[in-house]
RODOMI-411450 format. One record per atom (N, C-alpha, C): residue in one letter; x, z, y. Coordinates in steps of 0.001 Angstrom, whole numbers, plus 500000, padded with zeros to 6 digits. Atoms other than C-alpha are relative to their C-alpha. Layout:
# residues N
AXZY
...
***
This chain:
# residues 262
X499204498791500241
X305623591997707787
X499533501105500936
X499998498938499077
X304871595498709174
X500745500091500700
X499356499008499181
X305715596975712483
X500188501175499532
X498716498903500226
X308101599668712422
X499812500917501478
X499872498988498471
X306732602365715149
X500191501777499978
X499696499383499330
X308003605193716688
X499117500935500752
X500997499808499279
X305576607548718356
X500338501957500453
X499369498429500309
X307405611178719603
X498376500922500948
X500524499206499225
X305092613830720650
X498564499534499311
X500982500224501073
X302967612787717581
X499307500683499207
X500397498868500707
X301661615819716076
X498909500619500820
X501021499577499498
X298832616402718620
X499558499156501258
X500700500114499135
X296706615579721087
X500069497752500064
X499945501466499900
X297329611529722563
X501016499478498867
X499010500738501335
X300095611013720328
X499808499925498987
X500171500312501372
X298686611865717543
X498842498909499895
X501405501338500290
X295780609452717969
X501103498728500328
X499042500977499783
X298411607240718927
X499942499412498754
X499407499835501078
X300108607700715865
X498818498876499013
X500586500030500835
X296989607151714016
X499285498682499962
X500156500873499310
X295776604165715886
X500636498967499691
X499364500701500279
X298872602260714934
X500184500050498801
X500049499940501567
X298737603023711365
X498636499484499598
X501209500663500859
X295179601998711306
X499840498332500213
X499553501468499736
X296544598712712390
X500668499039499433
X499497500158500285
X298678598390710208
X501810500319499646
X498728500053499344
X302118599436711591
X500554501406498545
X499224498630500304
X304497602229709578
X500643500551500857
X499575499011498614
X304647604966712006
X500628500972499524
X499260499075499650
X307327607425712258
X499758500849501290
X500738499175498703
X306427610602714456
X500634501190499987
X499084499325499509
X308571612403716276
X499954501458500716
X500354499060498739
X307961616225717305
X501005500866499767
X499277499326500256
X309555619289717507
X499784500771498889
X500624499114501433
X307160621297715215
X500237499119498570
X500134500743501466
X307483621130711282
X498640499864499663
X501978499915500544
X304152620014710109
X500019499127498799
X500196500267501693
X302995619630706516
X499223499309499966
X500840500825500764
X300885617104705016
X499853498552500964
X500469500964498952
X301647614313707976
X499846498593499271
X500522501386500209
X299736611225707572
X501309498952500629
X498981500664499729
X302792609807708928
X501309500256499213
X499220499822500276
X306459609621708283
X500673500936501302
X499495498709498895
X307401612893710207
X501456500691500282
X498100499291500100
X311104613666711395
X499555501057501518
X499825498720499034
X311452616947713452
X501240499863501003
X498990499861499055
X313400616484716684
X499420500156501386
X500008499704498694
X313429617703719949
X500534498786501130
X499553501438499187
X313715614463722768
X500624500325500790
X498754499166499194
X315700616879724731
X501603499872500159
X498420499723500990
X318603616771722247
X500435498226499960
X499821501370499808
X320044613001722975
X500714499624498393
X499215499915500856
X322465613730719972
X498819499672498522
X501336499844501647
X319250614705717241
X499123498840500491
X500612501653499984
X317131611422718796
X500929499284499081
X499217500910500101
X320137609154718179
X499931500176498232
X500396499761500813
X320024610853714485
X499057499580499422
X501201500197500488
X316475610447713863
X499812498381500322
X500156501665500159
X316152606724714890
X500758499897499056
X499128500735501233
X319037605803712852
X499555500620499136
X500837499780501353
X317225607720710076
X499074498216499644
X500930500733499745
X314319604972710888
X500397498581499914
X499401501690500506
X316798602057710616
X500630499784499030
X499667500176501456
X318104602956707709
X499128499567499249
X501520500221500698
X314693603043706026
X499564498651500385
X500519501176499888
X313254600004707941
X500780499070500300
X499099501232499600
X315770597856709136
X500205500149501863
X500275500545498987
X314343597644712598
X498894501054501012
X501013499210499377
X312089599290714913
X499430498933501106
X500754501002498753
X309329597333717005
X499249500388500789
X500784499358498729
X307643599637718740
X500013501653500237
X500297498395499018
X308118602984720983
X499088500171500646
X501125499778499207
X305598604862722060
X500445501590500061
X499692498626499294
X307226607835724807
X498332500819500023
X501261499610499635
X303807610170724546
X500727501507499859
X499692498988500150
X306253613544724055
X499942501091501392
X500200499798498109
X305341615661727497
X499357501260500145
X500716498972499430
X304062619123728867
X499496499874501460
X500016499505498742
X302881620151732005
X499977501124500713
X499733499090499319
X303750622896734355
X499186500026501673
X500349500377498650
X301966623830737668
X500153501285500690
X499777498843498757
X302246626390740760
X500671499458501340
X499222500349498853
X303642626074744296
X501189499830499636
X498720500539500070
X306738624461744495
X501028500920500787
X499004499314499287
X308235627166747038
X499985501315498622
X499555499441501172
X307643629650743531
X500350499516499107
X499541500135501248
X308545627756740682
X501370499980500028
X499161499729500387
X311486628718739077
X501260498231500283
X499148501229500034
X314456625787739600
X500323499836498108
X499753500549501405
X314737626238735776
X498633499670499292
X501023500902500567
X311138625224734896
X499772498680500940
X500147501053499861
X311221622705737071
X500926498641499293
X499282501035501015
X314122621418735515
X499403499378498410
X500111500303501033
X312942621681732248
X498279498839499733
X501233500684499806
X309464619720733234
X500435498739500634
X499749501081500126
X311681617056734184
X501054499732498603
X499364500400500933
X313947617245730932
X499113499470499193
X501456500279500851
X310947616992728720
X499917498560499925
X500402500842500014
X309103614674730216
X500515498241500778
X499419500522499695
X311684612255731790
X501034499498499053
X499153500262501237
X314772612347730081
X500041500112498687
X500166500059501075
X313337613092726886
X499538498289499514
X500611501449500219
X311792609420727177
X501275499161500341
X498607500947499361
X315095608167728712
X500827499968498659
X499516499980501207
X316937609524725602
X499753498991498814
X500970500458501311
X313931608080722712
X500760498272500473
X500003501219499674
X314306604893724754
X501115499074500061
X498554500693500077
X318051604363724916
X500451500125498839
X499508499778500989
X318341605061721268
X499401498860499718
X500729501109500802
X316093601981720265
X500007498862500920
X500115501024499015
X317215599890722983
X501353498837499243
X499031501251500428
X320477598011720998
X499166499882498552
X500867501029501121
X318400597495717892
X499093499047500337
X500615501154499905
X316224595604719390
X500071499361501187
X499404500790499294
X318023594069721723
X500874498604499157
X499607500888501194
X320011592656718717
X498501499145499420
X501116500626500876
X316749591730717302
X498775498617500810
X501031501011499023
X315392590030720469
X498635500230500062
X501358498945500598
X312290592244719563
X499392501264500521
X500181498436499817
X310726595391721066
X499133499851500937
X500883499697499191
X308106596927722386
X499867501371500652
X499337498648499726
X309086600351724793
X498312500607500807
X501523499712499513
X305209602215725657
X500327501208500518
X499488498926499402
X305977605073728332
X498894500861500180
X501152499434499652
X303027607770728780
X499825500602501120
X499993499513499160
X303007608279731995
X498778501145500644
X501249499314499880
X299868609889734420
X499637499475501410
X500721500341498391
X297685608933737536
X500767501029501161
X498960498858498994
X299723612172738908
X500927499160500842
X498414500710499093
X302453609723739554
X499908499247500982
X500345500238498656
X301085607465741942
X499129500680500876
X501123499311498956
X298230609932742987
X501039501689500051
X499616498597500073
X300632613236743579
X498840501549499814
X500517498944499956
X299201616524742902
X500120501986500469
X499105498334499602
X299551619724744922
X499840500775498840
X499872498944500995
X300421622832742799
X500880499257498433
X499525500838501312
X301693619916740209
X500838499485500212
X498907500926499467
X304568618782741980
X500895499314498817
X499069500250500690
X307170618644739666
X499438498961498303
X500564501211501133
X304726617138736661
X499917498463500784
X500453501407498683
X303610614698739687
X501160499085499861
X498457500785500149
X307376613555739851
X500246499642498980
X499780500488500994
X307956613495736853
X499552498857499311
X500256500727500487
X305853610958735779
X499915499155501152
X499832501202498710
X306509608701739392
X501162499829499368
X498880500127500535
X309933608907737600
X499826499088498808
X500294500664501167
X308607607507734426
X499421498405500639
X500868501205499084
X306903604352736768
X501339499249500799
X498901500655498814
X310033603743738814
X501067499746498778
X499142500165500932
X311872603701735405
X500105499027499540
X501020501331500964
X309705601283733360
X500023498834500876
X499859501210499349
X309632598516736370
X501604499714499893
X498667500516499566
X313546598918736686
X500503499319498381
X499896500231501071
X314032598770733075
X499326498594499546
X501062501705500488
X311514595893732274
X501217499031500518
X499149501616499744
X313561593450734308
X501236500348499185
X498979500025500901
X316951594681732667
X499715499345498977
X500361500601501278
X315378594126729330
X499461498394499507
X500795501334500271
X313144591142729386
X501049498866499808
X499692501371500634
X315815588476728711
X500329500234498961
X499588500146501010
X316731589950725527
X498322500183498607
X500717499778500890
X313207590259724009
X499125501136499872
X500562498484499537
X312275593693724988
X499016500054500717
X500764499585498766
X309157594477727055
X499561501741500358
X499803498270499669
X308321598085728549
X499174499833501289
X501078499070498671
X305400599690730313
X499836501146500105
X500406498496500060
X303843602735731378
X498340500071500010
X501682499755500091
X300059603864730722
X500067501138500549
X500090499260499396
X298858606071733069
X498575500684499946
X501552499217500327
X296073608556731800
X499250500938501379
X500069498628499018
X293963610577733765
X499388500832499620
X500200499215500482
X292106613329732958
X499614500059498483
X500452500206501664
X291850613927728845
X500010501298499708
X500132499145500619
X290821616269726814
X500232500093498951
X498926499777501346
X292979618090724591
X500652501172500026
X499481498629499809
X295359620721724084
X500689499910500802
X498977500134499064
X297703619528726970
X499442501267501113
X500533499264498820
X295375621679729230
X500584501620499363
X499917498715500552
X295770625234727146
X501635500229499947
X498351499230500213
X299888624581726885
X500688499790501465
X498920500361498852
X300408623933730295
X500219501203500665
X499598499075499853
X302560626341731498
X499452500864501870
X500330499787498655
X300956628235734915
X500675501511500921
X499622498801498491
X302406630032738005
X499755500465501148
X500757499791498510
X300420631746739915
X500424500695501033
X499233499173498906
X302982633341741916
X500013499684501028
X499984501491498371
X302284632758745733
X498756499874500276
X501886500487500414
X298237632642744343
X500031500968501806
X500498498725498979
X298024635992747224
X499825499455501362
X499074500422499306
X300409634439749877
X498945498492500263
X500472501098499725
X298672630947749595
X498609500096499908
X501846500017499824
X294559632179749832
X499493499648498752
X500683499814501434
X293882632186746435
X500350497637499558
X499884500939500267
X294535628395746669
X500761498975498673
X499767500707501499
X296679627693743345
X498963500261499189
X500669499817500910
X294635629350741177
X498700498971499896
X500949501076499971
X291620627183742414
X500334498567499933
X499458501669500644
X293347623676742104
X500254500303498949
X499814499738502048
X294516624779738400
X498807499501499709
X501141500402501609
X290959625361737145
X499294499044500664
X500592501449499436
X289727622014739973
X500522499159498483
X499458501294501008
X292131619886737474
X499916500644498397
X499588500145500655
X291668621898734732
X498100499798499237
X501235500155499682
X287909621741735016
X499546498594499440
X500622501421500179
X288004617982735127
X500956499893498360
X499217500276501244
X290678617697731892
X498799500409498928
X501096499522501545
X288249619591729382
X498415499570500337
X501119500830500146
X285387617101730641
X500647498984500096
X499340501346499976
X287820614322730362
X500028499019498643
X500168501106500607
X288140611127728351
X500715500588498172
X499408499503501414
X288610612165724494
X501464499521499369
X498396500389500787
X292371612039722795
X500380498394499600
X500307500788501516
X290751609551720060
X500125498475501137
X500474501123499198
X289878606821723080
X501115499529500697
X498937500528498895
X292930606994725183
X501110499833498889
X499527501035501266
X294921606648721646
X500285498566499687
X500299501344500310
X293299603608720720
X500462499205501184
X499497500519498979
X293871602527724095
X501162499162500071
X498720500161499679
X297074602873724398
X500970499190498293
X499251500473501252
X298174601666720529
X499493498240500199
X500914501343499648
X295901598155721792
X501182499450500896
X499147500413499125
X298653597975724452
X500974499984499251
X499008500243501195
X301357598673722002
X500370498820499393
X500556501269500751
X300280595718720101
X499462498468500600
X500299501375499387
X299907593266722562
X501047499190500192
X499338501284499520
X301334589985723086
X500876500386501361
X499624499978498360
X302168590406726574
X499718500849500429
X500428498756498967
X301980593573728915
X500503499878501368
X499404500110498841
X302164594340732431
X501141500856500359
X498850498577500057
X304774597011733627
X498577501423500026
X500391498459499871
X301750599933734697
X498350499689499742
X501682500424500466
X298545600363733226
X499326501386500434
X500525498856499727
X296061602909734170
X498631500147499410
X500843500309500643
X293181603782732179
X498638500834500091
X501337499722498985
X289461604051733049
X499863499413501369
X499722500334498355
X288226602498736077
X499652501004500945
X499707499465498495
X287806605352738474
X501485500627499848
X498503498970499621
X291584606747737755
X500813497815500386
X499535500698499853
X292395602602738158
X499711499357501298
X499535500306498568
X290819602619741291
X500669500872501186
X499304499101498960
X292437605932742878
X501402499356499713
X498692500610499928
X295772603774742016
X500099498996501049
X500091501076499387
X294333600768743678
X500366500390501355
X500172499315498822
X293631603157746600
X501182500101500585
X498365499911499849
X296922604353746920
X500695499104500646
X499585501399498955
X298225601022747745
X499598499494500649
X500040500593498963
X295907600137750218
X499592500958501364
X499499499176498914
X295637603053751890
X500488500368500458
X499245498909499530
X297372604852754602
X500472500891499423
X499485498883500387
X299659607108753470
X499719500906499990
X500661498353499557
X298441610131755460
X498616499976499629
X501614499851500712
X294739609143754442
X499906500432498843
X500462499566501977
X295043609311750814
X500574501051499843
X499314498509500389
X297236612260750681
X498854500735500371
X500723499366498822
X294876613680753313
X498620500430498635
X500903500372500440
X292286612643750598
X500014500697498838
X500184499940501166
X293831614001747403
X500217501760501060
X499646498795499367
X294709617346749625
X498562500731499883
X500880499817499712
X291128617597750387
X499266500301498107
X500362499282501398
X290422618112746403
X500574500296499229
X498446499220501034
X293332619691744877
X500940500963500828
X498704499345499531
X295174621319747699
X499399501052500686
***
C-alpha cells in the first residue's frame, strides 16, 4: 500500500525535490505551501504553517482522502540575516514563527493519527547553522538549534507509540532560499562594513552549493528508511564542522566560525 506524505514548503527549492523524490518512490504526496500554484505534480493544499488552526484543516483534509498519513517532511522555512543589536524584535519573531513553530504546528497535527496507527515518520529540515551558529544569522542560527533540541526531545516522547522523528541538517544549497532571504544591513556603517561581507561570505558559498535535486533525494532516502537517527547532516565537510563542534573547545570553534563569517 502507498505512503501517505506530507511535505510543507513544497512548491520550491528542497521541498519541492523533496516532494518529487517521494513520489518517484512511490509515496502520494500532499504539499503544503502558502502560494497557489497551478498544474502541481502533487496534491497541493494552500496553507500557511503559521496558522495552527488552517494546518489542523489541511491534514484532516489528508485523512479524509487517505485514511492515514506516514510521513512528514517539515522543509517550510526562510531566512533572515543582520546584526542582532538591529533586527527588528518583529522579524526576529517572525523567523522563529516560520521556521520553528510552523514545524511545531505541521507536527502536532499528525502526531494523534499516527500515534493511533503506531506508524509515522516526522522529517524536520533543519541547518548546520544550528550546531555551527552564524554571526549576522543569529536568529535563523536559533532557530534551527530549536528545531535539534526539539526532534531529540520529541523522539523519546514518541518512540513507544511507533513514531520516529529527525532532523537533516543541510548546508550550503543552491536555490532560491538565497534571493528570499530577507537582509539588514542596518549597523553595515557602525559595524566596518562587516555584515554586508558575511552576507555575500555565506551567500557566495550557497549559489556554489550542493544542488536542490541532491539534497531532495537525500533527504526523501531518510524519509523512507527503516530506522533513523535523531540528526543527520549532509555532505561530509558540513558533517565534519558538526563533528568539530563537539570536540572542540567552545571558544575555539566559535573563535573559528568568527574568523569566517564574523
Amino acid at each position: 500500500m502507498a505512503k501517505t506524505a506530507i511535505v510543507t514548503g513544497g512548491s520550491s527549492g528542497i521541498g519541492l525535490n523533496v516532494a518529487k523524490s517521494l513520489k518517484e518512490a512511490g509515496c502520494k504526496v500532499y504539499e503544503f505551501s502558502r502560494r497557489e500554484v497551478a498544474d502541481s505534480p502533487f496534491e497541493h493544499i494552500s496553507v500557511d504553517v503559521t496558522d495552527e488552526s488552517a494546518v489542523q484543516t489541511a491534514v484532516g483534509q489528508v485523512l479524509d482522502a487517505e485514511g492515514k498519513i506516514d510521513i512528514l517532511v517539515n522543509c517550510a522555512g526562510f531566512g533572515i540575516s543582520g546584526a542582532v543589536e538591529f533586527t527588528s524584535l518583529e522579524d526576529a519573531k517572525r523567523q522563529l514563527d516560520v521556521n520553528f513553530f510552523g514545524m511545531v504546528n505541521c507536527s502536532k497535527a499528525v502526531m494523534s493519527s499516527m500515534r493511533k496507527a503506531k506508524n509515522g515518520r516526522i522529517v524536520n529540515i533543519s541547518s548546520v547553522a544550528g550546531p555551527v551558529p552564524i554571526p549576522f544569522q543569529a536568529f535563523y542560527s536559533a532557530s534551527k538549534a530549536a528545531i535539534n533540541s526539539y526532534t531529540c526531545a520529541a523522539g523519546n516522547e514518541l518512540a513507544p507509540y511507533g513514531i520516529s522523528i529527525c532532523a537533516i541538517q543541510p548546508g550550503d544549497i543552491s536555490s532560491g532560499f538565497t534571493d528570499a532571504r530577507k537582509k539588514t544591513l542596518e549597523g553595515d556603517e557602525e559595524y566596518g562594513g562587516r555584515i554586508s561581507k558575511s552576507v555575500a561570505v555565506m551567500e557566495k558559498d550557497e549559489r556554489n552549493g550542493m544542488k536542490p535535486e541532491v539534497a531532495g533525494a537525500y533527504i526523501a532516502k531518510i524519509a523512507l528508511k527503516k530506522k533513523v537517527k535523531p540528526l543527520y547532516a549532509i555532505g561530509f565537510v558540513y558533517k565534519l564542522f558538526c563533528v568539530l563542534m563537539k570536540v572542540l573547545p567552545i571558544g575555539l570553534s566559535n573563535k573559528i566560525i568568527g574568523m569566517i563569517y564574523g
